[in-house]
GUPA-470632 format. One line per field, with one value per residue (C-alpha): residue number from 1; residue in one letter; x, y, z. Coordinates in nm, 2 decimals. Layout:
n = (NUM, ...)
res = (A, ...)
east = (X, ...)
north = (Y, ...)
up = (Z, ...)
//
This chain:
n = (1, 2, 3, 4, 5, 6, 7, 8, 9, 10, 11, 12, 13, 14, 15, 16, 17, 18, 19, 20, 21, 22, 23, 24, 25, 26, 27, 28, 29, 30, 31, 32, 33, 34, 35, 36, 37, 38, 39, 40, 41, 42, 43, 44, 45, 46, 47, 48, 49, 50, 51, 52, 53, 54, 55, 56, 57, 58, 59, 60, 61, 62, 63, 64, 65, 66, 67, 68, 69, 70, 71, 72, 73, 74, 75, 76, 77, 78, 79, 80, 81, 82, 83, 84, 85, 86, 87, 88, 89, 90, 91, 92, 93, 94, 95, 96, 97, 98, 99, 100, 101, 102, 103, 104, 105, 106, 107, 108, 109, 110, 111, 112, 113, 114, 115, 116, 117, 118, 119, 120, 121, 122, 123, 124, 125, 126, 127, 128, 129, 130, 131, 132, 133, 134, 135, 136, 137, 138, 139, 140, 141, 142, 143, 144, 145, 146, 147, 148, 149, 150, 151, 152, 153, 154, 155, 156, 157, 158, 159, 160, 161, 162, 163, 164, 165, 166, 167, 168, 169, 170, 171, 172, 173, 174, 175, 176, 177, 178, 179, 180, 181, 182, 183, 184, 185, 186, 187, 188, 189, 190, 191)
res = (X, X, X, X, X, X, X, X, X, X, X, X, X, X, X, X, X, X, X, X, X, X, X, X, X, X, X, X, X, X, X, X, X, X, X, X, X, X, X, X, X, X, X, X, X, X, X, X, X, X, X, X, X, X, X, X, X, X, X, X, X, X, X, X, X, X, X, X, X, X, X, X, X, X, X, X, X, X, X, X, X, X, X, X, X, X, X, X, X, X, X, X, X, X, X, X, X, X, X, X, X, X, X, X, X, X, X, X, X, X, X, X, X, X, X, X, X, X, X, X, X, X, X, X, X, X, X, X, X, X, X, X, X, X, X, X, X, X, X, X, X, X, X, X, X, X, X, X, X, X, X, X, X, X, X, X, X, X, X, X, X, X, X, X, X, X, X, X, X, X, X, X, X, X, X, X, X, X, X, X, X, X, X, X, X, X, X, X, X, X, X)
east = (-1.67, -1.64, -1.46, -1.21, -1.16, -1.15, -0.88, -1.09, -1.01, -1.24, -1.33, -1.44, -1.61, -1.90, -1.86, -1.95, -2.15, -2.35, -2.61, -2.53, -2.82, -2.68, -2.50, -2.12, -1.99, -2.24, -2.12, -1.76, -1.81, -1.97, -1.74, -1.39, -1.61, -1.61, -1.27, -1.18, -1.35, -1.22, -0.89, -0.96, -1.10, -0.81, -0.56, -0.78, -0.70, -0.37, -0.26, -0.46, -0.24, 0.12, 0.12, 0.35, 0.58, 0.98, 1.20, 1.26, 1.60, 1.90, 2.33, 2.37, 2.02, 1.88, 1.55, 1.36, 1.17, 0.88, 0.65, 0.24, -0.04, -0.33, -0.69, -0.88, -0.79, -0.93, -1.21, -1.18, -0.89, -0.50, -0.26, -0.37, -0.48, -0.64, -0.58, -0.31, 0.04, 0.18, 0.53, 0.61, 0.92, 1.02, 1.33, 1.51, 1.48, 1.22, 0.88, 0.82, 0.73, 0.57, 0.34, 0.31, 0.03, 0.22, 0.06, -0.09, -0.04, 0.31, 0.60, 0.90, 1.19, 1.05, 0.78, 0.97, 1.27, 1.12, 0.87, 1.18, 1.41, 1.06, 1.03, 1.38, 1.67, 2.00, 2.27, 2.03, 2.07, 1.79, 1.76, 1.53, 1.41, 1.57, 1.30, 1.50, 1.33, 1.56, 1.87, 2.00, 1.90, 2.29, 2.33, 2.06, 2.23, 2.15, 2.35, 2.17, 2.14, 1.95, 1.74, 1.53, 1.18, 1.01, 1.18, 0.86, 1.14, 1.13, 0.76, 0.63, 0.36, 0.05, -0.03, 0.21, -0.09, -0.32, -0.07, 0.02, -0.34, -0.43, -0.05, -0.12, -0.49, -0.36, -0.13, -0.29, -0.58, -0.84, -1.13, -1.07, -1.41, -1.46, -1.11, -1.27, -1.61, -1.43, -1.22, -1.51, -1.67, -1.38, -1.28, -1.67, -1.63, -1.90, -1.69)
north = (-0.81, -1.15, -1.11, -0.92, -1.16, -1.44, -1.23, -1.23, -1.05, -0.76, -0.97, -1.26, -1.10, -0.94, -1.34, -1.50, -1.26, -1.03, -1.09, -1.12, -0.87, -0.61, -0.31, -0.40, -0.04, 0.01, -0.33, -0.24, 0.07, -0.11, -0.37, -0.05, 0.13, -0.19, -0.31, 0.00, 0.03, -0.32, -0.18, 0.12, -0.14, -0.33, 0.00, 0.11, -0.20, -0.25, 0.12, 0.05, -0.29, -0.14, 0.11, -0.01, -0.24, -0.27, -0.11, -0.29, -0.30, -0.34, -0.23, -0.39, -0.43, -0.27, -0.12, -0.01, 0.34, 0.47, 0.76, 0.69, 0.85, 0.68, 0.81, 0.85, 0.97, 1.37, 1.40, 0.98, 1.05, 1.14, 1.10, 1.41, 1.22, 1.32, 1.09, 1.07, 0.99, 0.72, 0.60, 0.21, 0.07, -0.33, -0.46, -0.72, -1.06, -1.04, -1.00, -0.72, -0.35, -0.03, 0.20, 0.56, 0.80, 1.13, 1.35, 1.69, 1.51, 1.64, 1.44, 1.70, 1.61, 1.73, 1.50, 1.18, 1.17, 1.12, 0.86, 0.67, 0.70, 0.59, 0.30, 0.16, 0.09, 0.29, 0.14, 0.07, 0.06, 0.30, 0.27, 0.55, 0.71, 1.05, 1.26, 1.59, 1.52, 1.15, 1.37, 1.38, 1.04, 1.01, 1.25, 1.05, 0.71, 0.57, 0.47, 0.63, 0.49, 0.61, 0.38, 0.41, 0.28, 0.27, -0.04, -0.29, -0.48, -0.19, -0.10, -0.19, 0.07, 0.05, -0.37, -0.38, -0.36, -0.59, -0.86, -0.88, -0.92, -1.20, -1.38, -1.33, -1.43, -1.75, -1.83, -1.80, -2.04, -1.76, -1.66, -1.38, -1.25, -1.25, -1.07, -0.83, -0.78, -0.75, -0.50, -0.32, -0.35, -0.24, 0.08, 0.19, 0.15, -0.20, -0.34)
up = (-0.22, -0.24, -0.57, -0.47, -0.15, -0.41, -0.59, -0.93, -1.19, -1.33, -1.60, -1.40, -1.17, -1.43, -1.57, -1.22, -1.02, -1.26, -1.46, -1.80, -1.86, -1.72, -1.89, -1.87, -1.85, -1.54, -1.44, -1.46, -1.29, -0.95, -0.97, -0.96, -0.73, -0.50, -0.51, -0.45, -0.11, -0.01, -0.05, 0.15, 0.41, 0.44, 0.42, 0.73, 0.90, 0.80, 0.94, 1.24, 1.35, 1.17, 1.54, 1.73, 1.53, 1.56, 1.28, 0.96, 0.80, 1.04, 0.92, 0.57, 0.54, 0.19, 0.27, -0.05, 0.02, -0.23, -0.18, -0.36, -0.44, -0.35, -0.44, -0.76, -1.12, -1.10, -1.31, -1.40, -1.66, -1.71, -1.39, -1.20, -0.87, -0.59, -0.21, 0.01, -0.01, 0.13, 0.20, 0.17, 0.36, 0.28, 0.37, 0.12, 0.18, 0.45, 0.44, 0.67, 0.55, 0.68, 0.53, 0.64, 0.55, 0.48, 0.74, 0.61, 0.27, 0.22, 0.12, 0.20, 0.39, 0.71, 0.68, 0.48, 0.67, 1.02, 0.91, 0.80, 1.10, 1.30, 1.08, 0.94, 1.18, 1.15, 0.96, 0.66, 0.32, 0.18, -0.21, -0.30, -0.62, -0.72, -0.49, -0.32, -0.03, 0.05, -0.06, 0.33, 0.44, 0.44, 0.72, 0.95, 1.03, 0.66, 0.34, 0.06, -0.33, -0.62, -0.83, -1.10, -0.95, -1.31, -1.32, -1.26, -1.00, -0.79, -0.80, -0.51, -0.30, -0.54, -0.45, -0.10, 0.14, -0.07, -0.12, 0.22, 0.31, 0.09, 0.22, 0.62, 0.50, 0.30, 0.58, 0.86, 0.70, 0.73, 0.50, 0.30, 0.27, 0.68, 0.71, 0.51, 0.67, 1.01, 0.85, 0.78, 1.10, 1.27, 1.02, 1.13, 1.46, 1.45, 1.71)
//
């Protein structure tokens, strides 16, 4: 945990914090398992604080819409993944986003469309992938374009929460590895 908080890499982590005895496949195994619950951690907490917030985006605002998978590799290979989608909102130019658990897992346009209009302020300018489901954001109160999110400028979803965390974390002069045990605390009801 405190190599993730640290923002160490894989690599660095089995250097600094295990012993060099230990079998580095098991090693690298504890050390996925673990980052991966710190980001669940802060995912928790993150969702938990975003109730509540003001709309992002504004008339001649481009907001940047993407929907994720987040979870696990079924069966620890290929791209079959189990988890939850997620939708990630950031406006240009600012550094406020949203991020929306797609409820009942489903990322229709029943489901997408009113998680944006709760989220992004009318008058936007939504650039979405080519996903049916954003095919009528035009008819809600949005100006709709199509761009091609494999291009790395416009991936955003996968690191969003994380790097956001370590930012408010390095800003606000605060210790990254207490964020994170509070974070805990607070996702299991500790508090």
């Amino acid at each position: 945990m405190y190599g993730f908080c640290e923002g160490y890499t894989y690599r660095k982590c089995r250097k600094e914090m295990i012993e060099p005895e230990d079998d580095n496949s098991s090693a690298d195994t504890t050390i996925s398992a673990w980052y991966k619950y710190c980001r669940e951690m802060m995912v928790d907490s993150f969702m938990l604080r975003e109730q509540g917030r003001g709309l992002i985006g504004g008339p001649g605002v481009i907001v940047q819409i993407d929907e994720s998978k987040f979870g696990k590799r079924k069966y620890s290979r290929g791209r079959a993944i189990e988890g939850h989608w997620v939708l990630g909102m950031i406006a240009d130019r600012s550094k406020d986003f949203r991020l929306a658990i797609c409820p009942e897992n489903l990322r229709d346009a029943n489901t997408l469309i009113p998680i944006i209009k709760d989220n992004v302020a009318p008058g936007s300018i939504i650039h979405t992938d080519a996903w049916r489901a954003y095919a009528r954001l035009n008819e809600h109160g949005f100006e709709h374009h199509v761009v091609n999110h494999s291009d790395p400028e416009n991936r955003f979803v996968d690191a969003l929460v994380e790097y956001q965390w370590r930012r408010e974390c390095r800003l606000n002069n605060l210790d990254p590895f207490e964020q994170l045990i509070s974070s805990i605390k607070v996702n299991y009801g500790f508090e």
